[in-house]
C-alpha positions as CSV (number, residue, x, y, z in Angstrom):
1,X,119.0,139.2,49.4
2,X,118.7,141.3,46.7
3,X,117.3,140.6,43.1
4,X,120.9,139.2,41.4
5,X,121.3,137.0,43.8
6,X,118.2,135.8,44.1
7,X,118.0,135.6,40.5
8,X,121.6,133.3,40.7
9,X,119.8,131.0,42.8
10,X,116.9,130.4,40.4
11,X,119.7,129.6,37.8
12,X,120.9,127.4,39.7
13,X,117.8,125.8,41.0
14,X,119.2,126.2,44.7
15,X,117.6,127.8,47.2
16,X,120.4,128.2,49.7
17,X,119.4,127.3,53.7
18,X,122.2,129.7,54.6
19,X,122.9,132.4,52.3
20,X,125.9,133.4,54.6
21,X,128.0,130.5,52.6
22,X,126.1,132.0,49.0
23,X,127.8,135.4,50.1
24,X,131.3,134.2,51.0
25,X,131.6,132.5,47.7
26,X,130.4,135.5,45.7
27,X,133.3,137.2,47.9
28,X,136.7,137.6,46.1
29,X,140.0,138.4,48.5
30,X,140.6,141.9,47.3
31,X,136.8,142.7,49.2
32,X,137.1,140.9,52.7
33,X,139.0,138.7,54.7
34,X,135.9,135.9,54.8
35,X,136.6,135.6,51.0
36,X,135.7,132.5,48.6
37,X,139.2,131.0,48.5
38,X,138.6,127.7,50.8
39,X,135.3,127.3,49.3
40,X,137.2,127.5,46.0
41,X,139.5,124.6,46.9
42,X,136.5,122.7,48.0
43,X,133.8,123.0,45.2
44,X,137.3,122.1,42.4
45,X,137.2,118.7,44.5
46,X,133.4,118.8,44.1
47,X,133.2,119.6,40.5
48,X,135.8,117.0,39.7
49,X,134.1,114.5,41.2
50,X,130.5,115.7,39.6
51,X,132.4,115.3,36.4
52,X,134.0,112.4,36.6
53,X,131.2,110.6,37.6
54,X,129.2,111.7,35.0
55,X,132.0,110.9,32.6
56,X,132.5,107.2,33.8
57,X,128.3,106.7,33.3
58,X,128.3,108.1,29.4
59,X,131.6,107.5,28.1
60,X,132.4,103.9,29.8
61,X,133.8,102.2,27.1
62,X,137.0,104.6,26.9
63,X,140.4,104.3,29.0
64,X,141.0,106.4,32.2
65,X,143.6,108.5,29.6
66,X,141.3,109.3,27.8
67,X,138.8,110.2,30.4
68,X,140.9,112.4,32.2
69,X,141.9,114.4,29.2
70,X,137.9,115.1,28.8
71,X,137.3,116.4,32.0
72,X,140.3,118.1,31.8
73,X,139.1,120.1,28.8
74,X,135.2,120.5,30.6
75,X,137.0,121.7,34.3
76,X,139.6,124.6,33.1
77,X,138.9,127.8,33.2
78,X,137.6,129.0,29.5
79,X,134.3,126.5,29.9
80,X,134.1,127.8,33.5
81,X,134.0,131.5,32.6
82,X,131.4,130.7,30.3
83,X,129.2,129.0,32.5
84,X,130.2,131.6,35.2
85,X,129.1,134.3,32.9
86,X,125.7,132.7,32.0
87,X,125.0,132.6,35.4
88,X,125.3,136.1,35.9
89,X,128.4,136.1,38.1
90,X,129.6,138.9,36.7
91,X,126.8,141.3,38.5
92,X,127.1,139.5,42.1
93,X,130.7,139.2,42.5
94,X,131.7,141.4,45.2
95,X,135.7,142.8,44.5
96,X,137.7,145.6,46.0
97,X,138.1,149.2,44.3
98,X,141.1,148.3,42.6
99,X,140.0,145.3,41.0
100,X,136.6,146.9,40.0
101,X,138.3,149.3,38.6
102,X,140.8,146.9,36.0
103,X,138.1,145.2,35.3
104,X,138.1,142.0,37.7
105,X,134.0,141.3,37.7
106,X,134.9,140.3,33.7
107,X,138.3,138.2,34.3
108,X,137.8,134.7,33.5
109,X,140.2,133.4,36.5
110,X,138.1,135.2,39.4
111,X,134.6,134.1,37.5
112,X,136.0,130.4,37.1
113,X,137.4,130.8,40.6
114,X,134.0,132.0,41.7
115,X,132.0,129.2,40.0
116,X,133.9,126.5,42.1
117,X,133.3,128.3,45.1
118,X,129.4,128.5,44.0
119,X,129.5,124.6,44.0
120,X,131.5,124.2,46.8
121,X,128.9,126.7,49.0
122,X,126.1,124.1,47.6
123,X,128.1,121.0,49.2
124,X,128.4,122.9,52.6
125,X,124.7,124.2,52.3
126,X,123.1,121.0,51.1
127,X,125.2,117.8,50.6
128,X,127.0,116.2,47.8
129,X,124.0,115.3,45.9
130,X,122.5,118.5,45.4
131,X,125.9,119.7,44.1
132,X,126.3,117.3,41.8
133,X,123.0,118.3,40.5
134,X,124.2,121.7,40.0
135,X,127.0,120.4,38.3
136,X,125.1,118.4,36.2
137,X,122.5,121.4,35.7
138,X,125.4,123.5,34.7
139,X,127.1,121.4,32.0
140,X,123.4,119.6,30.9
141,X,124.0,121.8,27.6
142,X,127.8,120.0,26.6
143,X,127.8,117.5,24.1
144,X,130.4,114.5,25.2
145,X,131.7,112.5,22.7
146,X,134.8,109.7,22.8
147,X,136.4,112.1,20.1
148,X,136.8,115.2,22.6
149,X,139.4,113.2,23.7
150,X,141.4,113.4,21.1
151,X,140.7,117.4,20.4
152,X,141.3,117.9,24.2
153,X,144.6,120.3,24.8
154,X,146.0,122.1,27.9
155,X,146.0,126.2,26.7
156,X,149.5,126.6,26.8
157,X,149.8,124.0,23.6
158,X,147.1,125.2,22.1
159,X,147.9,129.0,22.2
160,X,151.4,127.6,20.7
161,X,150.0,126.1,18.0
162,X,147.5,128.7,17.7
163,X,150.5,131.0,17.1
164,X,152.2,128.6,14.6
165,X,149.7,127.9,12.4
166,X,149.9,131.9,11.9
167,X,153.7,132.3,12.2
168,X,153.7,134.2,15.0
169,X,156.5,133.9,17.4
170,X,155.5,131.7,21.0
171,X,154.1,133.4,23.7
172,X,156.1,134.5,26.6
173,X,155.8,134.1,30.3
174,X,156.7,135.5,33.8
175,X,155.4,135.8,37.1
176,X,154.3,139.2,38.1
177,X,153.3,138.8,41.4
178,X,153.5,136.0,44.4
179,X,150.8,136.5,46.6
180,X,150.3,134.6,50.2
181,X,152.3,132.8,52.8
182,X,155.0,130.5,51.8
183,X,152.9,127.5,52.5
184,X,149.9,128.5,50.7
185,X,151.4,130.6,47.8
186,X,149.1,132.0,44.6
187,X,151.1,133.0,41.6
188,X,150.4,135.7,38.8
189,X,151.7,135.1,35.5
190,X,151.4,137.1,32.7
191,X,151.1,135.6,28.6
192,X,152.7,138.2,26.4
193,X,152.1,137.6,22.5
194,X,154.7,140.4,21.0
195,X,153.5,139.8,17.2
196,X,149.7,141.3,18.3
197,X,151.2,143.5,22.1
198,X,148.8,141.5,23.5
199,X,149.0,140.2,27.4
200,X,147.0,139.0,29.8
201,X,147.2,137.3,33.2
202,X,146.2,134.1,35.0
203,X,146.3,133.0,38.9
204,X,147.1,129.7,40.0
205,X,148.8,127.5,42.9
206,X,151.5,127.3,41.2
207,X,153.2,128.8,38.0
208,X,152.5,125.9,35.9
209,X,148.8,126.1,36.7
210,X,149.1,130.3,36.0
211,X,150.9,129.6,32.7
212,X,148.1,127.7,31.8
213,X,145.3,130.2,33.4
214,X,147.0,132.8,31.5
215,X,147.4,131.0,28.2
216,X,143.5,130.8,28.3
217,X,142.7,133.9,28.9
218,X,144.8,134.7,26.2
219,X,143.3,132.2,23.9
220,X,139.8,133.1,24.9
221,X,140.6,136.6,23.6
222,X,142.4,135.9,20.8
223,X,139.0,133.8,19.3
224,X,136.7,137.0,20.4
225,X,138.9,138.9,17.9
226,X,139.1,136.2,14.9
């Protein structure tokens, strides 16, 4: 392997036993047909799970509501970029011409994407409990406290009142793009803000979830500017 990836495992304190499953998940659909999607699906069940349990050990005095509206806010996509990001993700992700070239190694959807798939190559390589460490490795830096319950929004409602609070009009939404086979369907929407010309897309399983993939990435750009 060369030094990147080796250097990902360090940061994540896994050495893999088969780096074939370390390589798929690095692997994004425009590059190959053995791409990270199913290990995608796999580590979000994984990380949910890490999360949750973690959740129910430090915060178990509050309802499930209020749970689930915390990991909510720790599980989408803007935290998950982050982390993806500080791992280095960036430099291993392996994309096709087209997406290198519009900038896909930096686009918070395919790093988030890429980060579950990380955790969900762990589980297949090691077992639950060594993913659940990484899970626990990764977010060992997040402060939980009961009140993140109440600050917790989805992105689409706070990009709404993000725009409000300036008197900009509400962002606008369409899909661009339905990708797949009827059954297993991935949808690209695009957020447009019209005040700032601004746009920017998100991928999801459905359009509800690429509303809200977009709104973030919108969001996340909008507080690199302010």
């Amino acid at each position: 392997m060369d030094g990147p990836v080796v250097e990902l495992q360090r940061r994540l304190q896994h050495a893999f036993t088969d780096p074939r499953l370390l390589a798929r998940a690095l692997t994004h659909r425009s590059f190959s047909s053995d791409h990270n999607e199913r290990l995608e699906f796999l580590g979000d069940s994984v990380l949910n799970l890490a999360v949750s349990a973690w959740l129910y050990e430090r915060l178990g005095e509050l309802p499930e509501g209020d749970l689930t509206k915390i990991r909510a806010s720790l599980v989408k996509q803007e935290p998950l970029h982050r982390i993806a990001t500080r791992l280095g993700l960036p430099q291993v992700i392996r994309l096709g011409e087209g997406e290198l070239r519009t900038g896909g190694s930096q686009r918070p959807s395919i790093l988030a994407d890429a980060l579950e798939a990380v955790i969900g190559a762990v589980y297949l390589d090691a077992g639950y409990a060594a993913a659940e460490a990484v899970v626990h490795r990764l977010f060992s830096d997040v402060e939980i406290q009961p009140a993140m319950a109440q600050a917790a929004k989805d992105a689409k409602t706070e990009l709404q009142e993000w725009l409000q609070g300036r008197r900009m009009k509400l962002p606008q939404y369409r899909v661009v793009a339905t990708l797949g086979a009827a059954h297993k369907q991935t949808f690209e929407v695009e957020c447009e803000v019209p005040d700032l010309g601004l746009t920017h897309r998100g991928l999801g399983a459905s359009r509800r979830s690429a509303e809200q993939a977009a709104a973030s990435a919108m969001l996340m750009a909008l507080k690199e500017q302010t």
